[in-house]
gemmi code that builds the backbone of each chain (N, CA, C; Angstrom):
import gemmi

chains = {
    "A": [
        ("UNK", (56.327, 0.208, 45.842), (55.798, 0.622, 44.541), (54.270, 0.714, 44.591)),
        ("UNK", (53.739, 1.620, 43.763), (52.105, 1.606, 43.554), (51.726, 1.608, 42.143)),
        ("UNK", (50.801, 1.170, 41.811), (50.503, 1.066, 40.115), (49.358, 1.935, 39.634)),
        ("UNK", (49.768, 2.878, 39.312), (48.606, 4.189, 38.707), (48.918, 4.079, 37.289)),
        ("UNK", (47.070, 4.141, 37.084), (46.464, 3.911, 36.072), (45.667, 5.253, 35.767)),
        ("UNK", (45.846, 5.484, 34.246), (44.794, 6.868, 33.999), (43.539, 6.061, 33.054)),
        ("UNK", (42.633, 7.258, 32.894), (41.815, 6.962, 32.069), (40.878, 7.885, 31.056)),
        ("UNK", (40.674, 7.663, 29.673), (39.565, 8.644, 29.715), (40.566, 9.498, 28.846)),
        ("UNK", (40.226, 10.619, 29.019), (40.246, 11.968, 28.201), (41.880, 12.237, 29.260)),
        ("UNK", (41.920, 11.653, 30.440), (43.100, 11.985, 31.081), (44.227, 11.244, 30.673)),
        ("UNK", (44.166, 10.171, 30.222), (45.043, 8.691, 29.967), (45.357, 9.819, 28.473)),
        ("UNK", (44.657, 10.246, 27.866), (44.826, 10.748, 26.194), (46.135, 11.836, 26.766)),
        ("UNK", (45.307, 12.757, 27.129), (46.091, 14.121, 27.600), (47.376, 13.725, 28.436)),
        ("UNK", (48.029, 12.662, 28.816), (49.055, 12.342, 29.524), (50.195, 11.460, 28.795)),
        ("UNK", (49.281, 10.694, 28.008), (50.111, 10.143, 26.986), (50.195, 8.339, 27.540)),
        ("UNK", (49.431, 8.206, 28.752), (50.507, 6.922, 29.718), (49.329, 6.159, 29.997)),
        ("UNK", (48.896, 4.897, 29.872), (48.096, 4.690, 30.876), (47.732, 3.606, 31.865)),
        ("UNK", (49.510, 3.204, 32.348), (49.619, 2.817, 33.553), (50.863, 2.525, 33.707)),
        ("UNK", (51.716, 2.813, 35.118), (52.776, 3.014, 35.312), (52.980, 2.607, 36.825)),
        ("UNK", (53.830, 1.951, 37.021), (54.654, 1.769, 38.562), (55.580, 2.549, 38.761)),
        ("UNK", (55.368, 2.891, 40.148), (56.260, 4.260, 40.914), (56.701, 4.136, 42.276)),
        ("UNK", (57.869, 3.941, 42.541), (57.983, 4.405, 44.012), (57.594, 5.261, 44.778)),
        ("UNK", (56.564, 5.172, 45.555), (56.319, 5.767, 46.262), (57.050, 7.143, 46.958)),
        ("UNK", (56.960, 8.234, 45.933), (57.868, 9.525, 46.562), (57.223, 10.053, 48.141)),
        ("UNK", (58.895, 10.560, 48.398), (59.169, 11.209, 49.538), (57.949, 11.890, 49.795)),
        ("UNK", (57.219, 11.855, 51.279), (56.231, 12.965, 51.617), (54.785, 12.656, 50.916)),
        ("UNK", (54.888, 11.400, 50.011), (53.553, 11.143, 49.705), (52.908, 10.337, 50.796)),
        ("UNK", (51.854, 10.792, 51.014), (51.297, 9.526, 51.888), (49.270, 9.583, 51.465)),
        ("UNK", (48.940, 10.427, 50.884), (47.607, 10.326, 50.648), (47.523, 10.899, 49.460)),
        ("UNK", (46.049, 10.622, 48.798), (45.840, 11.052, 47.566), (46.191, 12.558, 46.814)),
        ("UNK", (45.758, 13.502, 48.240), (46.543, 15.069, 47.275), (48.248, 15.286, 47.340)),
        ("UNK", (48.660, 14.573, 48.428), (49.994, 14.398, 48.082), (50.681, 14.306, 46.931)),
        ("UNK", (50.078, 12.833, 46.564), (50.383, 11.753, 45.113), (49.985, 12.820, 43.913)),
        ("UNK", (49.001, 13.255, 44.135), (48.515, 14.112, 42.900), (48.889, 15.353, 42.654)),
        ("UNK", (49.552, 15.768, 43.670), (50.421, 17.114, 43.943), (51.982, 16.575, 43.056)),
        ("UNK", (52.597, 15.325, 43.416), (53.924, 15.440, 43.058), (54.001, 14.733, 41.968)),
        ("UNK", (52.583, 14.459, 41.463), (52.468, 14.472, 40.072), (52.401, 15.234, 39.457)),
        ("UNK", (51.807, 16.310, 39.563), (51.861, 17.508, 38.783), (53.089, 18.182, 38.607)),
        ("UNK", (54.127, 17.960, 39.862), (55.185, 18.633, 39.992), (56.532, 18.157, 38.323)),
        ("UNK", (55.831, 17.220, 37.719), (56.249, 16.732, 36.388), (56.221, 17.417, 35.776)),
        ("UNK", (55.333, 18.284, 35.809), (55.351, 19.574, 34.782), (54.099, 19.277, 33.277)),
        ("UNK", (54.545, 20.244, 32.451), (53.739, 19.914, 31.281), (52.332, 19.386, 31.043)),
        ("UNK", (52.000, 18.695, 30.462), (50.669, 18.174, 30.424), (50.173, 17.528, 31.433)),
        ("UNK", (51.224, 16.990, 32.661), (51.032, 17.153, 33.977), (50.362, 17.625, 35.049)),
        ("UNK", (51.009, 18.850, 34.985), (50.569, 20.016, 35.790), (49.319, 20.680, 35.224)),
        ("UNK", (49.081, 20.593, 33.747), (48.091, 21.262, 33.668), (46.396, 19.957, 33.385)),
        ("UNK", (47.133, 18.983, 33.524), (45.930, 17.507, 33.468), (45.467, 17.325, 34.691)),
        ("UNK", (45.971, 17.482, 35.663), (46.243, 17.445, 37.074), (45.855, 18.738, 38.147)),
        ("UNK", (45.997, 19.729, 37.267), (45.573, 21.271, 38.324), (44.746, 20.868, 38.974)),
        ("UNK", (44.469, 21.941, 40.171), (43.542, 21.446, 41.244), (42.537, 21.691, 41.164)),
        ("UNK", (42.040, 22.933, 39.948), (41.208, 23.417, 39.341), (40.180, 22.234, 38.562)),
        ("UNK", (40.672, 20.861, 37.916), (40.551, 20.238, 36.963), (39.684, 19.656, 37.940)),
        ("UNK", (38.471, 19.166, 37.227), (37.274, 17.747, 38.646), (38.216, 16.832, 37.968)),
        ("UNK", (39.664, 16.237, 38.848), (39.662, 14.907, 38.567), (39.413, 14.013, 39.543)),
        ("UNK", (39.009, 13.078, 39.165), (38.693, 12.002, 40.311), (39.899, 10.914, 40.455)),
        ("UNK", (39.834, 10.136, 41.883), (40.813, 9.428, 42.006), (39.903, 8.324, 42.561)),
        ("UNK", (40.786, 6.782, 42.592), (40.201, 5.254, 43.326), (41.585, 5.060, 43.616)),
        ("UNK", (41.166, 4.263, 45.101), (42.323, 3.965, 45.632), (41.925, 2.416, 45.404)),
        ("UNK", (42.578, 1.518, 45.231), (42.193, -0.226, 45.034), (40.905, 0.067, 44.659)),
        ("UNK", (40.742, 0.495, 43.660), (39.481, 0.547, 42.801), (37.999, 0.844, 43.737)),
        ("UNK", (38.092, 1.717, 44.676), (37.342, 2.419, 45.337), (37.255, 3.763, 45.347)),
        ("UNK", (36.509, 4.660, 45.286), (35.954, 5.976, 44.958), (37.392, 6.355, 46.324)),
        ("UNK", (38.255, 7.551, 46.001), (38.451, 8.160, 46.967), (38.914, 9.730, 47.419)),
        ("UNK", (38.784, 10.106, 48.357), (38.834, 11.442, 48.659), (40.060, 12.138, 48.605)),
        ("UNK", (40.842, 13.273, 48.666), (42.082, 13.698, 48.828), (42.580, 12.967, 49.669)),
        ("UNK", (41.989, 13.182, 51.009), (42.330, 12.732, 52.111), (42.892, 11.316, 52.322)),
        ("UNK", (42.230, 10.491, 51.549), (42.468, 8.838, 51.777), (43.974, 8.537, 51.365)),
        ("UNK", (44.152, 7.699, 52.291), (45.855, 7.344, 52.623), (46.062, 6.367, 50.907)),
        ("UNK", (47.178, 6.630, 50.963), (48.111, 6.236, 49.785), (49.131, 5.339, 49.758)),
        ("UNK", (49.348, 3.588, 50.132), (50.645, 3.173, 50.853), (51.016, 2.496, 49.916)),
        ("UNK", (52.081, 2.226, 50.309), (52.935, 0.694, 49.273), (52.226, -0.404, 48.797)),
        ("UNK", (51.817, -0.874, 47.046), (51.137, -2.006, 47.166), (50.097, -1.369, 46.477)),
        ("UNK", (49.586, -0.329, 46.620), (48.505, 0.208, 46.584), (48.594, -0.075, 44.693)),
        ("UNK", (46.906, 0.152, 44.273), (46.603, 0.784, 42.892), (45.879, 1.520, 43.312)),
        ("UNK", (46.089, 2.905, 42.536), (45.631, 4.250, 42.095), (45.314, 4.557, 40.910)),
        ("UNK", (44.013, 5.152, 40.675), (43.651, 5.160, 39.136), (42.886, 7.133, 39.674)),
        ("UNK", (43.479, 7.364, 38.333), (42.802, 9.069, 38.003), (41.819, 9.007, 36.896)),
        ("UNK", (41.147, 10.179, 37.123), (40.333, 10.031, 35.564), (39.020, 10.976, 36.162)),
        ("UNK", (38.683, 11.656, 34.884), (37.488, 12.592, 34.459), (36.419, 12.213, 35.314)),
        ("UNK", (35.353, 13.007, 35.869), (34.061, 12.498, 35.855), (33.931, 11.569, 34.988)),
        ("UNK", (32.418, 10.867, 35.684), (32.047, 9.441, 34.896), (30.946, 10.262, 33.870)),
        ("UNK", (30.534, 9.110, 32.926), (29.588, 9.478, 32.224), (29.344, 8.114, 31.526)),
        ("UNK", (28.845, 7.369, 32.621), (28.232, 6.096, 31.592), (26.972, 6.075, 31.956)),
        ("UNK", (26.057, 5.618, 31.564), (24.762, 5.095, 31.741), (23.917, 5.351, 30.515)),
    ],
    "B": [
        ("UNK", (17.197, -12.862, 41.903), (18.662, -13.092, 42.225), (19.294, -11.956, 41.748)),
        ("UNK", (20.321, -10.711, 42.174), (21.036, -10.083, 41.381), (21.988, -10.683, 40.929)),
        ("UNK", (22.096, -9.279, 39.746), (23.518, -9.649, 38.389), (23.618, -8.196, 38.410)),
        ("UNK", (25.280, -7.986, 37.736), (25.492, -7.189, 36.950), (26.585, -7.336, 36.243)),
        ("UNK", (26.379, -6.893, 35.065), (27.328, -7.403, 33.485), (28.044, -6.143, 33.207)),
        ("UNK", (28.818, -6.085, 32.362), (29.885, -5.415, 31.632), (30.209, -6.247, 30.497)),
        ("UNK", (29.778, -5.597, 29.212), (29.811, -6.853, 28.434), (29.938, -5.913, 26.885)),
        ("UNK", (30.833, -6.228, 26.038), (30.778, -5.792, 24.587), (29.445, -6.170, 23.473)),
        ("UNK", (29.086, -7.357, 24.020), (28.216, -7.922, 23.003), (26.579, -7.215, 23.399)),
        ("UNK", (25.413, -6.931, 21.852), (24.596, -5.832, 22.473), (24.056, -7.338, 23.700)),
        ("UNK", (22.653, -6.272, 24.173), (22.120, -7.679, 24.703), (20.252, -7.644, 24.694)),
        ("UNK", (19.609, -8.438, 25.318), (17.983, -8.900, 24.979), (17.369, -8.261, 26.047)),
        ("UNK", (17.126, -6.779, 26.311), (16.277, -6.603, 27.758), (14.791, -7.155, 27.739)),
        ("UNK", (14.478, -7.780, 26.776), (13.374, -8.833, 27.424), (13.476, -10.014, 28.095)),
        ("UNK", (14.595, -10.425, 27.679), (15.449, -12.015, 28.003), (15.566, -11.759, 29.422)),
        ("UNK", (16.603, -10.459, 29.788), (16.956, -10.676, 30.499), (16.360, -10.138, 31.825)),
        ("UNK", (15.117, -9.410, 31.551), (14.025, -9.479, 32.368), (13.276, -10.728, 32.932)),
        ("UNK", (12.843, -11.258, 31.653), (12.678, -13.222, 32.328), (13.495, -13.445, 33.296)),
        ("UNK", (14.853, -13.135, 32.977), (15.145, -13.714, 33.739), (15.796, -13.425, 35.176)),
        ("UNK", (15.258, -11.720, 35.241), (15.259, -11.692, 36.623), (14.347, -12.022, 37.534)),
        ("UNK", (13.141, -12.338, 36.898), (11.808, -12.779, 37.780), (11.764, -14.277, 37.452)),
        ("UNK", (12.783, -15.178, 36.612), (12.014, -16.484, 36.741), (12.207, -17.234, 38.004)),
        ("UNK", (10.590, -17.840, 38.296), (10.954, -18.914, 39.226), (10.927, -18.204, 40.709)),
        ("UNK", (10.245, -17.068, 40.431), (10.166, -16.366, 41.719), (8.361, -15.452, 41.643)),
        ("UNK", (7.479, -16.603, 42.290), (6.646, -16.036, 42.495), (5.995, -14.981, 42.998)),
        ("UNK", (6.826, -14.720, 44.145), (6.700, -13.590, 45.174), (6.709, -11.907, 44.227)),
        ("UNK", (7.419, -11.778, 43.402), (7.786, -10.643, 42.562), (5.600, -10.321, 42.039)),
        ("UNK", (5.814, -8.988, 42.027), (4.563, -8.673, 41.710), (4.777, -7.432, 40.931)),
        ("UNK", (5.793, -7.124, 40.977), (5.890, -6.025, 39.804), (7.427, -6.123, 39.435)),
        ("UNK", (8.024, -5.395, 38.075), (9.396, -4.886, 37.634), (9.372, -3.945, 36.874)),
        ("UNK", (10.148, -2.951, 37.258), (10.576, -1.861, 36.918), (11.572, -1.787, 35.874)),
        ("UNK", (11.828, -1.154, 34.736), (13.154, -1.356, 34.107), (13.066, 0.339, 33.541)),
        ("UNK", (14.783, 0.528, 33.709), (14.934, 1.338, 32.589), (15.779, 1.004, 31.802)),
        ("UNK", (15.582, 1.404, 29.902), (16.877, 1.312, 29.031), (17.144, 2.868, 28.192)),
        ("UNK", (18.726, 2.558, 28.530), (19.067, 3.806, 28.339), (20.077, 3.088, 26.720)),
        ("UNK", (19.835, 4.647, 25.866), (19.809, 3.983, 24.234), (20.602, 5.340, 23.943)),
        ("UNK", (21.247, 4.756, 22.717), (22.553, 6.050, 22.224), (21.831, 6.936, 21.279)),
        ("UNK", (22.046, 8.317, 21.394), (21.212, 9.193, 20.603), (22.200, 9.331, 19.186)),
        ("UNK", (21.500, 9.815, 18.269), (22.285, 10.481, 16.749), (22.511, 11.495, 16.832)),
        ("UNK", (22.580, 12.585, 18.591), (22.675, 13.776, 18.153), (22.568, 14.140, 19.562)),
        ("UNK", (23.815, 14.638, 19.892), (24.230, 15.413, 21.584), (24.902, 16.781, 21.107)),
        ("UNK", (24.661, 17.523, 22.208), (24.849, 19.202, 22.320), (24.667, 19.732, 20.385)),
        ("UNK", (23.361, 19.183, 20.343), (23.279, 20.199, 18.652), (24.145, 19.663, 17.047)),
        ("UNK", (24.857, 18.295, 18.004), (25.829, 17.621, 16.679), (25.584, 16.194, 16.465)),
        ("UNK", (25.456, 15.726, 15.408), (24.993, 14.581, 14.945), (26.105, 14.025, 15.167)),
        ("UNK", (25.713, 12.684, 15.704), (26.660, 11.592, 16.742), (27.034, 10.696, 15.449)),
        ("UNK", (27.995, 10.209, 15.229), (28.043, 8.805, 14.215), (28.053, 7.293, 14.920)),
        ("UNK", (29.061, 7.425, 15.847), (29.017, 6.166, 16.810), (29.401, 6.336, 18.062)),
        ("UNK", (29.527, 5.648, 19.297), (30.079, 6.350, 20.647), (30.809, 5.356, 20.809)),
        ("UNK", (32.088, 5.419, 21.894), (32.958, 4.141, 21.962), (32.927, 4.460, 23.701)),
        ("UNK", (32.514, 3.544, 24.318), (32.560, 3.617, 25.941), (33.958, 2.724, 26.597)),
        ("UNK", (34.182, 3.689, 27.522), (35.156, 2.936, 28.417), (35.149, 2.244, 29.514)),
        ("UNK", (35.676, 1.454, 30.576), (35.741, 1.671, 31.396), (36.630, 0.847, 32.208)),
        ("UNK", (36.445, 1.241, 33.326), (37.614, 0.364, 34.717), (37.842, -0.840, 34.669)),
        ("UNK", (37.751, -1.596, 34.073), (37.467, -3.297, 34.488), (38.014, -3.161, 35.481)),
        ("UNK", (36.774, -4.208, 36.291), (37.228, -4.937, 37.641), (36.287, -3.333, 39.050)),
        ("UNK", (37.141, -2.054, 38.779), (36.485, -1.213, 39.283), (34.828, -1.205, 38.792)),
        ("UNK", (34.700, -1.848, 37.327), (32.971, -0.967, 37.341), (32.305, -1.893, 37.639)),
        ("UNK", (32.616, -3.227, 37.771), (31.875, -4.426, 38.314), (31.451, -4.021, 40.193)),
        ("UNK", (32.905, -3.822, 40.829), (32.883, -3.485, 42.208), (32.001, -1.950, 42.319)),
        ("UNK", (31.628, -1.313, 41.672), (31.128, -0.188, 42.341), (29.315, -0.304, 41.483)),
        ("UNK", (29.169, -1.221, 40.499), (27.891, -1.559, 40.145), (27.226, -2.538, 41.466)),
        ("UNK", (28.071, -3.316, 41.854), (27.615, -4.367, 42.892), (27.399, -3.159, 44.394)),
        ("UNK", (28.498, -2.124, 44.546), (27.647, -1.658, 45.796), (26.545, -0.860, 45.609)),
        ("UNK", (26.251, -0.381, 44.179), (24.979, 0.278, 43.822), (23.896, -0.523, 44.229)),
        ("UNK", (24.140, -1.440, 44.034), (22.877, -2.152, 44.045), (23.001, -3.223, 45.553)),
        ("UNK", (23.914, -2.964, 46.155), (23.796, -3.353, 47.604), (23.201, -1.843, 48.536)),
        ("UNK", (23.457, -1.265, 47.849), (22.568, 0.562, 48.291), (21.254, 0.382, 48.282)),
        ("UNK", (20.678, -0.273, 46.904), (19.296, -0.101, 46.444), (18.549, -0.933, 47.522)),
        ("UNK", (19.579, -2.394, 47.786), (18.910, -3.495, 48.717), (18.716, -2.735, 50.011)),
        ("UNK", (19.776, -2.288, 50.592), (19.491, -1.698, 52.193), (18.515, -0.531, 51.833)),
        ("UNK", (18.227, 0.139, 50.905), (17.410, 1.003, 50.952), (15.467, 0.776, 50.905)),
        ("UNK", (15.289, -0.142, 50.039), (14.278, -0.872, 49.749), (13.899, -2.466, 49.847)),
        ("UNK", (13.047, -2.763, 50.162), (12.707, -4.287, 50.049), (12.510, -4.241, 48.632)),
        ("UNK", (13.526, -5.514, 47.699), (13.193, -5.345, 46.483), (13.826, -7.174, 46.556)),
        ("UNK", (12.820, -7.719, 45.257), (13.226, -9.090, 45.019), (14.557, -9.613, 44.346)),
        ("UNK", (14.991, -8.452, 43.705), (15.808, -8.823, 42.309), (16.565, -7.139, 42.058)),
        ("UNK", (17.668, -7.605, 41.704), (18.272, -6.179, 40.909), (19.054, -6.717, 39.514)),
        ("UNK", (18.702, -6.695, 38.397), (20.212, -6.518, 36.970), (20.462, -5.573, 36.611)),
        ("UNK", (21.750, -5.064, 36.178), (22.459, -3.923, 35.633), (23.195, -5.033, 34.624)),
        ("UNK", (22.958, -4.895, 33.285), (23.513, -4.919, 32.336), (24.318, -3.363, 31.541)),
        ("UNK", (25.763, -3.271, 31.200), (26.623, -2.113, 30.688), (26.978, -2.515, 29.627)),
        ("UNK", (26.612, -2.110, 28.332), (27.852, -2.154, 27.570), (28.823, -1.129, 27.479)),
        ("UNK", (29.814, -1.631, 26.650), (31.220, -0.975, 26.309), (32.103, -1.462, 25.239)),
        ("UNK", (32.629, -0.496, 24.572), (33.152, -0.599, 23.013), (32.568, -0.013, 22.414)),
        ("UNK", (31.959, 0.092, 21.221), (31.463, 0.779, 19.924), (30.265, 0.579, 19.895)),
        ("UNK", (29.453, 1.871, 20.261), (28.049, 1.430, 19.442), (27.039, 3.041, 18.965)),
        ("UNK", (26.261, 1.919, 18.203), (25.671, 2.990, 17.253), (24.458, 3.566, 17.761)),
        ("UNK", (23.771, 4.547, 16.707), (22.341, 5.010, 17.267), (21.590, 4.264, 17.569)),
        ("UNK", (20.688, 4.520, 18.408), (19.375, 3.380, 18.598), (19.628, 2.263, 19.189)),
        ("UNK", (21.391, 1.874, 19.728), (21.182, 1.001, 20.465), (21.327, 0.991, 22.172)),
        ("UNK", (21.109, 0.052, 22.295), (21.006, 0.027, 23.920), (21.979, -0.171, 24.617)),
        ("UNK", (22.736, 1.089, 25.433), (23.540, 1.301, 26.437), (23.690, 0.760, 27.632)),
        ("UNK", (22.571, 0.864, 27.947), (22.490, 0.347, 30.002), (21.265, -0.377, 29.723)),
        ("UNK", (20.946, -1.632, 30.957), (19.700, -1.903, 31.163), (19.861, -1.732, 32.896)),
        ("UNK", (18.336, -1.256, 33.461), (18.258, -1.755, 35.002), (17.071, -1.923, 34.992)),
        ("UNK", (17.102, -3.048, 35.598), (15.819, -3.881, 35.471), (15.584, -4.582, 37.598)),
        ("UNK", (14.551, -4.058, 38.184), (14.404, -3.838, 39.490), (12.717, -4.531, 39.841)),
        ("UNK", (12.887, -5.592, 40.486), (12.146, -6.883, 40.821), (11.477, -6.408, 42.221)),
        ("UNK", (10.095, -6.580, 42.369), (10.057, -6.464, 43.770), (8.532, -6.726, 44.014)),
        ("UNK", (7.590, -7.429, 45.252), (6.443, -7.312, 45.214), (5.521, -6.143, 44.715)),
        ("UNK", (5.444, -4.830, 45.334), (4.657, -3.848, 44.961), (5.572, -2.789, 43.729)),
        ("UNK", (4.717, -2.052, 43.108), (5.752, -1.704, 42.027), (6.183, -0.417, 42.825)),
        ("UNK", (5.978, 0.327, 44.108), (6.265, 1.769, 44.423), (7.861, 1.665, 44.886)),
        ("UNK", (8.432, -0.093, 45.078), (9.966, 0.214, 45.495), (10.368, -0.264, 44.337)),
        ("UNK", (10.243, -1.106, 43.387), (10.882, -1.141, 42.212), (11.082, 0.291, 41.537)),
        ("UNK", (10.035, 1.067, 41.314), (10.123, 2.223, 40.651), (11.036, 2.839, 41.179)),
        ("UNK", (11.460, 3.705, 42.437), (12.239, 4.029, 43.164), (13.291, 3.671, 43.207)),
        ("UNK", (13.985, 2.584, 43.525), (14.870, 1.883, 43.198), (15.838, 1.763, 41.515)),
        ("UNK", (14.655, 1.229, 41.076), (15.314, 1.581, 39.593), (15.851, 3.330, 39.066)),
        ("UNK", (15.229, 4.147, 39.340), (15.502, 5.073, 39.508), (16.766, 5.735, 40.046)),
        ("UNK", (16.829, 5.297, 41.181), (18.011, 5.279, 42.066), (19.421, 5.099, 41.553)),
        ("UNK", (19.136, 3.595, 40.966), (20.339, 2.977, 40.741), (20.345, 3.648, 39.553)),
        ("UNK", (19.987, 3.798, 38.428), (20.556, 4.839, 37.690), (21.173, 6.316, 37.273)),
        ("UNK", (20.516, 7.027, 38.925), (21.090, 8.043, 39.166), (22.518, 7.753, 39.440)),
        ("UNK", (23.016, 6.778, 40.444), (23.677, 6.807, 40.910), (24.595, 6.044, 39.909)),
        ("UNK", (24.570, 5.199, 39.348), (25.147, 4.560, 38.216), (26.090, 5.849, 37.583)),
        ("UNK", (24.973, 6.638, 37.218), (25.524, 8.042, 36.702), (26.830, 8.947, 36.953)),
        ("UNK", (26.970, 8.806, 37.916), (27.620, 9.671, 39.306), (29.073, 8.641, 39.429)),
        ("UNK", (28.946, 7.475, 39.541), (29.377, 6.933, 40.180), (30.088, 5.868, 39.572)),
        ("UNK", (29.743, 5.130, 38.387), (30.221, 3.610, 38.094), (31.232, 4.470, 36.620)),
        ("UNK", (32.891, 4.052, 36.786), (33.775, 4.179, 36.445), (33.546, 3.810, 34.585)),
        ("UNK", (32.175, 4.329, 33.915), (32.408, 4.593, 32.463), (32.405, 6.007, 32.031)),
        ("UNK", (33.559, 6.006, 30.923), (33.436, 7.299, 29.702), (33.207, 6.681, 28.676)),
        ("UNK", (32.120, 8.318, 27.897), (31.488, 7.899, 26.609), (32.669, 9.028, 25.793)),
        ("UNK", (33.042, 8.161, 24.696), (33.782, 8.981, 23.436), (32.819, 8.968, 22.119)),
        ("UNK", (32.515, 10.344, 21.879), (31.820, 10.348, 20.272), (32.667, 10.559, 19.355)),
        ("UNK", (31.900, 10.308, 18.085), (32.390, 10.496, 16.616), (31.702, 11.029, 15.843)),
        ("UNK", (31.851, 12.523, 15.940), (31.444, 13.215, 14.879), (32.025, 13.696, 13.666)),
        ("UNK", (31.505, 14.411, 12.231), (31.487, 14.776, 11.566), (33.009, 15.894, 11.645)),
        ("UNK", (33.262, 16.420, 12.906), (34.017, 17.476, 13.407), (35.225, 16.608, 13.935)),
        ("UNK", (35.035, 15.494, 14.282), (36.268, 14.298, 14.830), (35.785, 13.684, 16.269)),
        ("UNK", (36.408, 13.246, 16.618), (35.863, 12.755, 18.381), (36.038, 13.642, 19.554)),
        ("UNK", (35.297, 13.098, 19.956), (35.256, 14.344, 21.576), (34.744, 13.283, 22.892)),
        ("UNK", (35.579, 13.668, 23.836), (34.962, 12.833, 25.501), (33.523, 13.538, 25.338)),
        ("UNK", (32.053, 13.010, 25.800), (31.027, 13.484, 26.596), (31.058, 13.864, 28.034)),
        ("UNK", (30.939, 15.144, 27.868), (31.199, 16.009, 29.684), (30.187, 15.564, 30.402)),
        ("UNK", (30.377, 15.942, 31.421), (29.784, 15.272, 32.337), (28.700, 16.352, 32.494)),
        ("UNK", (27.348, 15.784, 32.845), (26.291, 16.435, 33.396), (25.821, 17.158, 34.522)),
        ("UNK", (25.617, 18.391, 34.554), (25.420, 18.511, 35.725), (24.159, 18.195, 36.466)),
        ("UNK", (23.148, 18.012, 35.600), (21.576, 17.617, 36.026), (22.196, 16.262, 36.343)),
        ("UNK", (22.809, 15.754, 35.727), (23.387, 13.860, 37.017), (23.973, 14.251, 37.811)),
        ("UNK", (24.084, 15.062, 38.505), (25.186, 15.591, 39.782), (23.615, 15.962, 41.003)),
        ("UNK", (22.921, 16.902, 40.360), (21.351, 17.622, 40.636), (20.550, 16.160, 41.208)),
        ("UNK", (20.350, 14.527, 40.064), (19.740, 13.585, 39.809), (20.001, 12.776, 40.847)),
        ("UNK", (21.318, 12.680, 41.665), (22.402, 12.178, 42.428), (21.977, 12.312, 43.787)),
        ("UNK", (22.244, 13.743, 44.002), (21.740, 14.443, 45.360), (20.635, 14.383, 45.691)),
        ("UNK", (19.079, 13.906, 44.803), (17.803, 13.661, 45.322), (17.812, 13.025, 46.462)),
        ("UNK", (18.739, 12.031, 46.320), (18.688, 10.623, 46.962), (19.603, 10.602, 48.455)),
        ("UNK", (20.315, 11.797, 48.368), (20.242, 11.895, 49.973), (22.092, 11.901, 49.819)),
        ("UNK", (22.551, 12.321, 50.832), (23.732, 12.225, 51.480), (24.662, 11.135, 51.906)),
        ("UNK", (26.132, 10.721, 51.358), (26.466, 9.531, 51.078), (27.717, 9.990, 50.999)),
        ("UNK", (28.814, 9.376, 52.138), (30.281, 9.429, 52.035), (31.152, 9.425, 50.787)),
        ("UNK", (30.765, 10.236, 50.448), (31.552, 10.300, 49.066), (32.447, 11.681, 48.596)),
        ("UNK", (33.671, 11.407, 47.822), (34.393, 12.656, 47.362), (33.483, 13.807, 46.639)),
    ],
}
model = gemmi.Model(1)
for chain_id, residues in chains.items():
    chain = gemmi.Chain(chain_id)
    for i, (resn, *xyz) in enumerate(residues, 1):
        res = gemmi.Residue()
        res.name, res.seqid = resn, gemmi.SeqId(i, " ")
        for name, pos in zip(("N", "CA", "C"), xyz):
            atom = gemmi.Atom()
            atom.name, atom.element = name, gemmi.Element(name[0])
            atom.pos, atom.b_iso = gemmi.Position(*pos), 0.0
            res.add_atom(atom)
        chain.add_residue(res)
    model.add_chain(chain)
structure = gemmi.Structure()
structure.add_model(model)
structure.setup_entities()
């Protein structure tokens, strides 16, 4: 299982904002995960497009598409920042 | 000594300037900036802003900001004070407050860490206007503010 968390203007637009998931088939890194999230459809697919700047943390670290995705893990999505 | 807070309650950036230099002679200058909520973004009068953020993530990515600022500069002291929750015009958002013998790396530094603060440390601002609430988009002059500072493994 992994525990993704949204936030922001994304947590609104999704409706959810935090959920445990088994780790689906063929996920193994962040565009994976964020790919077969979208594959949900609806406010999903369009919160999620690849078009959209969303950002991702893997264990609450900044991370890239690329960065691996495993069991255990927390994953959090969400908008550009804008604090300061 | 560094700090950095995340905290609902406002807070004293004079206080807490004391008290990044007390008891430390060596300091010969401090730098601070405070960043304060306006009554009025993109042309619309603001009523209140409500900030979010990561707990736990904005603590961990304020602390490597300012482990950035250390390897980058000799500096005595770093605080980052954040609030978050509800607040009104005129009050005070962020403090960074940057300790150091000569003032040319405090300045720099402080600087720094607020660019990068920008960019980087896991808060959203929500307004309340007259029209209803809206997220604050993100900047692109903090993206421009970001990149001064050089090239850095990041998404």
């Amino acid at each position: 299982m992994i525990r993704l968390r949204y936030f922001a203007s994304l947590r609104e637009r999704l409706g959810v904002d935090e959920e445990s998931l088994a780790l689906p088939p063929g996920v193994a890194d962040v565009a994976t995960l964020r790919s077969a999230l979208r594959e949900r459809g609806g406010a999903w697919a369009e919160a999620l497009a690849e078009t959209r700047p969303v950002l991702c943390a893997v264990n609450q670290a900044m991370a890239r598409p690329g960065d691996a995705v495993a069991d255990g893990d927390e994953v959090a999505f969400f908008p550009p920042v804008t604090g300061g | 000594m560094d700090e950095v807070r995340v905290q609902q309650e406002p807070f004293d950036a004079a206080a807490e300037i004391a008290a990044l230099r007390a008891g430390n002679p060596r300091i010969g200058a401090v730098v601070s900036f405070l960043g304060l909520m306006r009554d009025l973004n993109e042309g619309e009068p603001v009523a209140t802003m409500t900030l979010e953020h990561y707990p736990g993530m904005t603590e961990r990515s304020l602390e490597a900001i300012v482990a950035e600022a250390r390897a980058r500069w000799d500096l005595e002291g770093v605080r980052v004070v954040h609030r978050v929750g509800t607040l009104r015009p005129e009050e005070p958002i962020v403090l960074v407050a940057v300790a150091s013998r000569h003032r040319g790396e405090a300045f720099r530094a402080c600087e720094f860490v607020i660019d990068w603060l920008k960019t980087r440390a896991p808060f959203w601002k929500k307004e309340t206007t007259a029209t209803g609430d809206r997220w604050v988009a993100h900047r692109a002059a903090d993206a421009e503010a970001e990149a001064r500072w050089g090239i850095d493994p990041r998404p």
